[in-house]
C-alpha positions as CSV (number, residue, x, y, z in Angstrom):
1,X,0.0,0.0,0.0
2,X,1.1,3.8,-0.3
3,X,0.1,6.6,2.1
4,X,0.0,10.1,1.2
5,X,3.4,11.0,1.4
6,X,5.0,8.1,-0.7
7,X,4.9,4.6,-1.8
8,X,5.8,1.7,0.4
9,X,5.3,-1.4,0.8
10,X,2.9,-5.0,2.3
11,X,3.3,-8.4,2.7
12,X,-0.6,-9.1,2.9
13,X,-1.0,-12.4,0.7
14,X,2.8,-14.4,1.0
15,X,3.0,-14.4,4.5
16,X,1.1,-16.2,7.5
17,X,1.1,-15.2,11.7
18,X,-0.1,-16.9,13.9
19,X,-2.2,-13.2,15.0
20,X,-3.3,-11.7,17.4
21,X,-6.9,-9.3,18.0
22,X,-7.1,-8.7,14.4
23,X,-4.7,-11.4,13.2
24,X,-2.0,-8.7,11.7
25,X,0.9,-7.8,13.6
26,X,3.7,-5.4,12.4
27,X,6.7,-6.4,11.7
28,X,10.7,-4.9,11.5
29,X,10.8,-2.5,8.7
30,X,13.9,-1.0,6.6
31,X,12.2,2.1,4.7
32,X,10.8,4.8,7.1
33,X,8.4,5.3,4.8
34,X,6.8,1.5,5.3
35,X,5.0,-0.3,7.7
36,X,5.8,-4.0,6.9
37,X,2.6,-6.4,8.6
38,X,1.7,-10.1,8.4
39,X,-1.5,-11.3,8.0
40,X,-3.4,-14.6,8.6
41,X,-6.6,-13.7,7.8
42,X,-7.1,-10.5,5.5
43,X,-10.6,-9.1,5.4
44,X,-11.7,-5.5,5.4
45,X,-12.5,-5.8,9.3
46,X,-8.5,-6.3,9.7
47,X,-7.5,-4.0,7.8
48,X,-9.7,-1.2,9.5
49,X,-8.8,-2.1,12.3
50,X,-4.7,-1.8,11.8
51,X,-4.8,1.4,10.1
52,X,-8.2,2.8,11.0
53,X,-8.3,6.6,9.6
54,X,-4.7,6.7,8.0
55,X,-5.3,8.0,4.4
56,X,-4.0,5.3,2.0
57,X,-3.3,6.7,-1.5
58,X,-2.7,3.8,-3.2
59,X,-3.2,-0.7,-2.7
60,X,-1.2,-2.6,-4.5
61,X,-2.1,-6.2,-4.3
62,X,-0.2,-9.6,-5.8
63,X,-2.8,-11.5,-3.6
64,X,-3.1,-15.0,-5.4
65,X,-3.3,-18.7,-4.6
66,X,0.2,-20.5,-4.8
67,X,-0.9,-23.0,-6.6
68,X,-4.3,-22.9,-8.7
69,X,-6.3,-25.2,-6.4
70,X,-10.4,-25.2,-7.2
71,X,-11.2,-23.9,-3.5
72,X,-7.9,-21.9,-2.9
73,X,-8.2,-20.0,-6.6
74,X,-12.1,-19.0,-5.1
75,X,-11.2,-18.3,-1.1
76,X,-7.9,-16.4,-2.3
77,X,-7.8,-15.2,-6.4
78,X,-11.4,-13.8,-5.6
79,X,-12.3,-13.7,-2.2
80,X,-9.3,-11.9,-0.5
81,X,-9.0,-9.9,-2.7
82,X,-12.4,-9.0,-2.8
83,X,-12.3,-8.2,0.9
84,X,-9.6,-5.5,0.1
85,X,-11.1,-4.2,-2.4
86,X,-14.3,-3.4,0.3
87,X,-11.8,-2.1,2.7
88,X,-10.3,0.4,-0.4
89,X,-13.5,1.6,-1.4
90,X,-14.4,2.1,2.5
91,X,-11.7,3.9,2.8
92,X,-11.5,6.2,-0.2
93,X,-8.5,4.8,-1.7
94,X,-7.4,6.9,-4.2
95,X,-6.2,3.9,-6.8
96,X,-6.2,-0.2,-6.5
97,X,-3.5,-1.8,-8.9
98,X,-4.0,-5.7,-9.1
99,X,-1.1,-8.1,-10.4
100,X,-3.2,-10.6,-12.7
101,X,-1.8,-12.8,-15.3
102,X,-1.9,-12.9,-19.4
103,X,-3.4,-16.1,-19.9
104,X,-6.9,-14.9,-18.1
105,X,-7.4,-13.6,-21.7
106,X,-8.6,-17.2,-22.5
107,X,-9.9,-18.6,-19.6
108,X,-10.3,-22.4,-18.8
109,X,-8.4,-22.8,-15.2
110,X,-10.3,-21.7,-12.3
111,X,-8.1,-19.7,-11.2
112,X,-7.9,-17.4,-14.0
113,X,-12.0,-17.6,-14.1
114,X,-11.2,-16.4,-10.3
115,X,-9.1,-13.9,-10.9
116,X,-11.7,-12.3,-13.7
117,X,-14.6,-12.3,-11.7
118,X,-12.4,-10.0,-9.4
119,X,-11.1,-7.9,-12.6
120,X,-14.9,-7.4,-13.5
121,X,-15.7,-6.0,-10.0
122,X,-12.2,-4.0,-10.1
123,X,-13.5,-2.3,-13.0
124,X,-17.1,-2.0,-11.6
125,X,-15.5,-0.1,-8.1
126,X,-15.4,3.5,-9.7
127,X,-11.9,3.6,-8.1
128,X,-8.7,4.5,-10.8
129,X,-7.2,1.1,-11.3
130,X,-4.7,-0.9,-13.2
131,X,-4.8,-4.0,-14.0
132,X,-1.1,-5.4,-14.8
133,X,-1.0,-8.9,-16.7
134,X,2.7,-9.9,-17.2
135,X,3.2,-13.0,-19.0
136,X,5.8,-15.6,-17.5
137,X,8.3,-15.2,-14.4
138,X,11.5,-16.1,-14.5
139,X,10.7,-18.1,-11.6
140,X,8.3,-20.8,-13.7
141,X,11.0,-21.1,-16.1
142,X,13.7,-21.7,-13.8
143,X,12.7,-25.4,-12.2
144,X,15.4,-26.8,-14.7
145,X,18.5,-25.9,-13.8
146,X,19.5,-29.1,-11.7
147,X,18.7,-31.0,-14.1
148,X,20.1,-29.6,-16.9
149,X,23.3,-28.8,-14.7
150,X,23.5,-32.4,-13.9
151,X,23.6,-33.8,-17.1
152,X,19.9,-34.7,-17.6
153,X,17.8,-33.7,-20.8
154,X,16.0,-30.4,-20.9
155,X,12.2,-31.7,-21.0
156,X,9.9,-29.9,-23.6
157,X,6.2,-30.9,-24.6
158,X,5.9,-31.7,-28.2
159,X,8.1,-30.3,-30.7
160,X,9.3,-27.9,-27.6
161,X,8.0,-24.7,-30.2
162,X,4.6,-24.8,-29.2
163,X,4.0,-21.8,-27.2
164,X,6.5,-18.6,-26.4
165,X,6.6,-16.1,-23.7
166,X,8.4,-12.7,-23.2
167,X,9.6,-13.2,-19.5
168,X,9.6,-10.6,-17.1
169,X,11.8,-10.6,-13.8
170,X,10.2,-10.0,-10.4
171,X,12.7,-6.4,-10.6
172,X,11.4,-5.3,-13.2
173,X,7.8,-6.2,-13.0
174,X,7.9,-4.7,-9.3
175,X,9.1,-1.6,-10.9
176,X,6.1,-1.2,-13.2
177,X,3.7,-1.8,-10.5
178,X,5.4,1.3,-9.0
179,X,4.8,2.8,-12.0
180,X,1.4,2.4,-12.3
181,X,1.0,4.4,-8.6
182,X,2.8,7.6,-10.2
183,X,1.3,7.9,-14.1
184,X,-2.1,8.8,-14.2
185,X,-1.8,7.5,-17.9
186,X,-0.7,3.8,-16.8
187,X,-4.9,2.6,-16.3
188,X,-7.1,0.2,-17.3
189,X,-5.8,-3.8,-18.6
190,X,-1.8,-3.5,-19.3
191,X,-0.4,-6.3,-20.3
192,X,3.5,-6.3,-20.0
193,X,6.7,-8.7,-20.8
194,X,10.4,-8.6,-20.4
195,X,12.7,-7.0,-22.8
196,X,13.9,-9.0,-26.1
197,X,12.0,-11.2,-28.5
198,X,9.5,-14.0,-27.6
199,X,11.0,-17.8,-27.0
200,X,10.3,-21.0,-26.9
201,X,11.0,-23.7,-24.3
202,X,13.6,-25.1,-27.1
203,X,15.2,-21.8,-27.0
204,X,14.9,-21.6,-22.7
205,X,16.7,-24.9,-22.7
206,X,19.8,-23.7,-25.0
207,X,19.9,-20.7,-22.8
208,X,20.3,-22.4,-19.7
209,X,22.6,-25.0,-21.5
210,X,25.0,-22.3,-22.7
211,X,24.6,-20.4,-19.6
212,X,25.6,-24.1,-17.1
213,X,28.3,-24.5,-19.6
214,X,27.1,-28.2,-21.0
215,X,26.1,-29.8,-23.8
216,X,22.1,-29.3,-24.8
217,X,19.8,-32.0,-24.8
218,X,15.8,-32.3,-24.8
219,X,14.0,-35.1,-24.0
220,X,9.9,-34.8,-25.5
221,X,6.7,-35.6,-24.1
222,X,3.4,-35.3,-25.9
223,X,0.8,-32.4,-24.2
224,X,-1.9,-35.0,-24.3
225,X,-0.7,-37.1,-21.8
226,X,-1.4,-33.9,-19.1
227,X,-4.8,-34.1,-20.5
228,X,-5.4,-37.7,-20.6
229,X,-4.0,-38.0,-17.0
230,X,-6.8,-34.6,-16.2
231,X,-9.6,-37.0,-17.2
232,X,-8.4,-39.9,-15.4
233,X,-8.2,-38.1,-12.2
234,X,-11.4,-36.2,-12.6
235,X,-13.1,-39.7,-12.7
236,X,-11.6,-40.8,-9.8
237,X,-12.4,-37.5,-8.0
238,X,-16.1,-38.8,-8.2
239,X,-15.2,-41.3,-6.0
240,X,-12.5,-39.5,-3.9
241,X,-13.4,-35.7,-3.8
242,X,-9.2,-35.0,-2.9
243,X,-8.4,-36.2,-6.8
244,X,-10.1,-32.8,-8.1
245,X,-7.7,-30.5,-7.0
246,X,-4.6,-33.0,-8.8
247,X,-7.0,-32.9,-12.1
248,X,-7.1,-29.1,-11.8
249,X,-3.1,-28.7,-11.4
250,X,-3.0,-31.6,-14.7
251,X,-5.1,-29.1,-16.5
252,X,-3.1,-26.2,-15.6
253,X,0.0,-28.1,-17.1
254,X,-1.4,-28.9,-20.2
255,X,-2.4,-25.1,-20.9
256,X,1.0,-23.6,-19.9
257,X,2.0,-26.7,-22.3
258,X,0.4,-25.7,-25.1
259,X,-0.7,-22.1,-24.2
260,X,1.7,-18.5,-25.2
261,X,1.8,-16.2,-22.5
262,X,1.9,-13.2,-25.1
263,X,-0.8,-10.9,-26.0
264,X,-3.6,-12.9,-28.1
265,X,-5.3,-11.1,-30.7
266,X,-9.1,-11.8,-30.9
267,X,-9.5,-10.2,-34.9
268,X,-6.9,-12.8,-36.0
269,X,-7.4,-15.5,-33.4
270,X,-3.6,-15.7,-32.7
271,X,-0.6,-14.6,-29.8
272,X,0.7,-11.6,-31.0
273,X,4.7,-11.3,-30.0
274,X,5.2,-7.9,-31.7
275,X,2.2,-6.4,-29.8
276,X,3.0,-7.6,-26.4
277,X,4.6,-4.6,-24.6
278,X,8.3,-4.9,-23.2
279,X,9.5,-3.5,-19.9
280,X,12.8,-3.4,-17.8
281,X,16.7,-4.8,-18.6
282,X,16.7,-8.1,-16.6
283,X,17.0,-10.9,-19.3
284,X,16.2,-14.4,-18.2
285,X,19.7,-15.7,-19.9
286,X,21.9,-13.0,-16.9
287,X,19.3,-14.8,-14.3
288,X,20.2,-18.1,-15.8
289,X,23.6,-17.2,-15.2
290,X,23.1,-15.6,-11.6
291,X,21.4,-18.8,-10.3
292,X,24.2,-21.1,-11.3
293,X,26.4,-19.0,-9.8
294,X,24.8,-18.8,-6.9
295,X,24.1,-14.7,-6.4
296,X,20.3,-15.2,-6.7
297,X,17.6,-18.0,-5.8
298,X,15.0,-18.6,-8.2
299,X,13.8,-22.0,-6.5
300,X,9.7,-23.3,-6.3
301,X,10.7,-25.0,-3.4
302,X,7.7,-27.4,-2.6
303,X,5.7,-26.3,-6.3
304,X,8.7,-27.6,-8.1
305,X,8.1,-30.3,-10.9
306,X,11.0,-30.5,-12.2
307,X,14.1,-32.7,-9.9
């Protein structure tokens, strides 16, 4: 969020405490200008009650479920979200900015139906908004590198061209959300990438193969099998309700298998590359390169699928 008197910064969706009263506590802070807090449960009550009449210029929220889950994609994409958007209008915030994604623009996941609903009502608030879709993180493209570095094949799905993204670093796309708090002109839907041409996974796995210094290799795996393994599990989650989440996450797969995160045109039915806007200097190859060597930590951790 950002007061009156400049921009700083919340950790309101990434971060759990155990809470007291209204479950936020604050927390050490480094800028003078923030007020870093925790949350465990984020509602519009909360929030009132931490900063009751302090004039807040400005919400940015990056609220969104970690991993696309049917209940967790409505309880956090939407709902949380939704509860700080009450609290904003309450509170005569002057602008919300939401982080979204690109690939809502054909929605089939239930997160991204999730995160839609909450555009539409963004949109409906009256408050100045922007909506910021970038298209893929380094981070997502990153759950390689062990493998790569230890010898194993770069896997791709099909003939590895099938889709291509202009990745954006977390730098640089935290710098345009900044942005969209101080130009008036940066409204409505922006969808945003990283600098340099759209690639391929092919072209991902070179990159990291140059970049760890060994030979590249690919390994293939048909994008039907994500969808065939979707339907197996959505039978079985007739019987065991658990399975449905598992077919929702093979689901996701096979669309970032055979999706582009680039701009899609709707007159010619196609991902537009040249029309996807670029932003910022961080190139995915120097983060390639940083991560092997150590300076910076791109890891998924537990929502790796790559070992």
């Amino acid at each position: 969020m950002a007061d009156a008197q400049g921009p700083s910064k919340e950790d309101a969706g990434g971060s759990t405490h155990e809470g007291r009263n209204a479950g936020i506590e604050q927390s050490g802070q480094s800028d003078p200008r923030a007020t870093y807090v925790l949350a465990e449960h984020l509602t519009s009550q909360c929030l009132h009650d931490l900063i009751g009449d302090t004039k807040i210029h400005a919400v940015i929220s990056c609220i969104a479920s970690r991993r696309g889950g049917l209940r967790d994609s409505e309880i956090v994409d939407y709902g949380i979200n939704r509860e700080l958007l009450n609290w904003a209008t309450q509170a005569n915030v002057h602008q919300f900015t939401l982080l979204s994604a690109i690939c809502v623009q054909k929605p089939r996941l239930a997160f991204q139906r999730a995160k839609l609903r909450f555009e539409q009502e963004l949109q409906a608030s009256g408050l100045a908004h922007a909506i910021v879709r970038p298209t893929a993180f380094f981070k997502s493209l990153s759950g390689q590198i062990n493998r790569v570095q230890n010898g194993k094949p770069f896997l791709v799905f099909g003939s590895g061209e099938l889709t291509r993204c202009k990745p954006i670093s977390e730098g640089d796309l935290a710098r345009y959300l900044r942005l969209t708090i101080e130009d008036d002109e940066l409204r409505g839907v922006l969808p945003i990438g990283g600098p340099g041409p759209a690639i391929t996974p092919l072209e991902q796995g070179r990159m990291l193969a140059e970049a760890a210094g060994v030979p590249f290799r690919s390994r293939s795996a048909p994008p039907s099998l994500l969808r065939w393994v979707a339907a197996a599990l959505s039978l079985g989650g007739k019987v065991i309700p658990a399975l449905n989440d598992r077919a929702e996450f093979a689901r996701i797969g096979h669309y970032y298998a055979t999706e582009s995160m680039l701009l899609w045109d709707t007159t010619k039915k196609a991902y537009d590359p040249d029309a996807t806007p670029s932003f910022g200097g961080e190139t995915l190859y120097q983060s390639y390169v940083d991560q092997i060597a150590g300076v910076s930590d791109q890891s998924l951790g537990e929502q790796a699928v790559f070992k």
